[in-house]
C-alpha positions as CSV (number, residue, x, y, z in Angstrom):
1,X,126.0,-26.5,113.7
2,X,129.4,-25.9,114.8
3,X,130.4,-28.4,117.1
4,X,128.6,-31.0,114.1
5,X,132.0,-29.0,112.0
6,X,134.3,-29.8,114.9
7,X,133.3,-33.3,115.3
8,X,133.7,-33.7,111.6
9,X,137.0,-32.2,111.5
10,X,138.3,-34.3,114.1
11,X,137.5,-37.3,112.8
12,X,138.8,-36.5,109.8
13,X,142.1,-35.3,111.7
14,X,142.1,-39.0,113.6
15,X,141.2,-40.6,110.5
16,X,144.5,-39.5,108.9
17,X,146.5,-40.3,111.9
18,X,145.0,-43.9,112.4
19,X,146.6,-44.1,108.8
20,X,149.6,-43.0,109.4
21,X,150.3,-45.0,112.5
22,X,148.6,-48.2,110.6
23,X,151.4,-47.6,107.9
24,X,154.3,-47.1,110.6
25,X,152.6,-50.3,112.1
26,X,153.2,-52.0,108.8
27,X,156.9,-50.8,108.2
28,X,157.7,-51.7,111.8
29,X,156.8,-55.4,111.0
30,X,158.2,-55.6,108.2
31,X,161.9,-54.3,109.3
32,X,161.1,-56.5,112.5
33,X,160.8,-59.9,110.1
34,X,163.9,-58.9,108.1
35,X,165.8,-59.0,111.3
36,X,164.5,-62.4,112.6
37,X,165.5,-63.3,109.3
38,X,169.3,-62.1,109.5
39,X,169.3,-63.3,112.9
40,X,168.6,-66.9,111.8
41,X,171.3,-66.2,109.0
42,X,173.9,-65.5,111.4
43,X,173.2,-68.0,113.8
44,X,173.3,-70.7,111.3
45,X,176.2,-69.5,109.4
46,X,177.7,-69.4,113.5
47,X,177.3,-72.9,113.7
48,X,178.2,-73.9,110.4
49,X,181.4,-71.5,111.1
50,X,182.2,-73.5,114.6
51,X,181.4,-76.5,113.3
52,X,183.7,-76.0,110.7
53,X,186.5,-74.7,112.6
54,X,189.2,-77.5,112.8
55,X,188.4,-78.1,109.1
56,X,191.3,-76.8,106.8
57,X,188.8,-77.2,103.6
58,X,186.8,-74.2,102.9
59,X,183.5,-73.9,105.3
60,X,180.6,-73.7,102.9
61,X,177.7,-72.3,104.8
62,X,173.6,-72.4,104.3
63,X,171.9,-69.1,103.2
64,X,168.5,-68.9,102.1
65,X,169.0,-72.7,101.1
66,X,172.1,-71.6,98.9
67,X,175.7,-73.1,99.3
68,X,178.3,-70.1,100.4
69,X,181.7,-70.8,100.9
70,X,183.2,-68.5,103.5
71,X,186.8,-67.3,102.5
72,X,188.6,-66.6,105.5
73,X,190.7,-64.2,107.1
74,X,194.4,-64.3,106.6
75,X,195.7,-65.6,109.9
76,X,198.7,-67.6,111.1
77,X,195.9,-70.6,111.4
78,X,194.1,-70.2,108.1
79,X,197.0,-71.2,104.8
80,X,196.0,-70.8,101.7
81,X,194.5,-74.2,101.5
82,X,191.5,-73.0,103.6
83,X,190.6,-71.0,100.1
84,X,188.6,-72.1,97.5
85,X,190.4,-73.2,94.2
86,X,189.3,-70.1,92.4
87,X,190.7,-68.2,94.8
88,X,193.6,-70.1,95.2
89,X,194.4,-69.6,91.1
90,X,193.8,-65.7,91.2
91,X,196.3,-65.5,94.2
92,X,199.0,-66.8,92.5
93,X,198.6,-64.9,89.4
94,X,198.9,-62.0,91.4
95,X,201.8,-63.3,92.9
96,X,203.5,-64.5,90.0
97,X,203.1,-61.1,88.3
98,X,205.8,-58.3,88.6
99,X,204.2,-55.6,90.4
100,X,200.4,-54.2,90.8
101,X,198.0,-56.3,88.3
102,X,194.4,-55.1,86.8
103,X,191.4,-57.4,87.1
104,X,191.4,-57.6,83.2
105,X,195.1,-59.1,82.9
106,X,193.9,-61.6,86.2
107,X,190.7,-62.6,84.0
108,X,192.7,-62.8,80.9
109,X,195.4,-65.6,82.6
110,X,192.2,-67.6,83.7
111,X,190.5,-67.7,80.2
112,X,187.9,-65.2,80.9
113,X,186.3,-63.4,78.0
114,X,187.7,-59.3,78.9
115,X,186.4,-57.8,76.2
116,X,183.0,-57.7,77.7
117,X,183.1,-55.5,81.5
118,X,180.2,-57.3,83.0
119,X,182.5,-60.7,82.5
120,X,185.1,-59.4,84.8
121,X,182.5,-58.2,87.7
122,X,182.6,-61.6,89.8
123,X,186.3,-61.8,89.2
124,X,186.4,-58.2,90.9
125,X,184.3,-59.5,93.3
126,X,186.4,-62.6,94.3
127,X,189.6,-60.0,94.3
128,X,188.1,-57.5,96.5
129,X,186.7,-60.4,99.1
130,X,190.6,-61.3,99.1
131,X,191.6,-57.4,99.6
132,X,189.1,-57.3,102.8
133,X,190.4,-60.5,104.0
134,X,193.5,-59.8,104.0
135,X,195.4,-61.8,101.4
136,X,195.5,-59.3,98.9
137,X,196.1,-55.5,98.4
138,X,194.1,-53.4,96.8
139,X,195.5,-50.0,96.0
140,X,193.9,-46.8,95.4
141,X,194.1,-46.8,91.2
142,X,192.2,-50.4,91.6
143,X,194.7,-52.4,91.0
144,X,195.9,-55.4,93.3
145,X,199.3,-56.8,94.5
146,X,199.8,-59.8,96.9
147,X,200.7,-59.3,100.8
148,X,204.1,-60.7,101.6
């Protein structure tokens, strides 16, 4: 009668562990497609990028069938023509301004309707992509100044 006890307690025991391993099976795939998938992302937006390279317009890349335009990086090669008109107009608000400028008075100059926050979060957006890129700063309080 006991080993009938031990036999059921070890299927049970391999039952749950068949389970478990099915489920880390299942999360293994599925973090293995997400990478094919950011792998064919990056090679794409690669070639679009080299492709692109001599262009001085802005290099709109392919992702997940969507137009993206790539700002680039402030270099000695890339002028201020290589950005996008939007970007373009916010960087010279920001350099016409005297001193450090919020994203409110920035949305304000180009129309946008400020008295609603969730209006201004693309704007912030577009401001902070210049920050990272190197054509703007963007200073601890939040606010943003041009680079010389």
């Amino acid at each position: 009668m006991q080993e009938r006890q031990w036999i059921t307690a070890r299927r049970s025991e391999l039952d749950a562990l068949a389970e478990q391993l099915t489920k880390q099976l299942q999360e293994g795939q599925v973090e293995r497609d997400e990478l094919a998938i950011a792998e064919r992302v990056l090679k794409r937006l690669a070639e679009q990028a080299q492709a692109g390279a001599g262009a001085v317009a802005p290099v709109a890349a392919q992702v997940a069938g969507r137009a993206v335009l790539l700002i680039p990086h402030r270099s000695g090669a890339a002028g201020e023509g290589a950005l996008p008109g939007d970007y373009r107009r916010i960087l010279a608000i920001v350099r016409e301004a005297d001193g450090a400028v919020q994203v409110r008075a920035v949305g304000e100059q180009l129309g946008l309707n400020t008295s609603v926050r969730g209006k201004l979060e693309s704007l912030r957006a577009k401001m902070t992509k210049l920050a990272d890129r190197g054509w703007l700063h963007k200073r601890p309080d939040g606010r943003f100044t041009a680079r010389p």
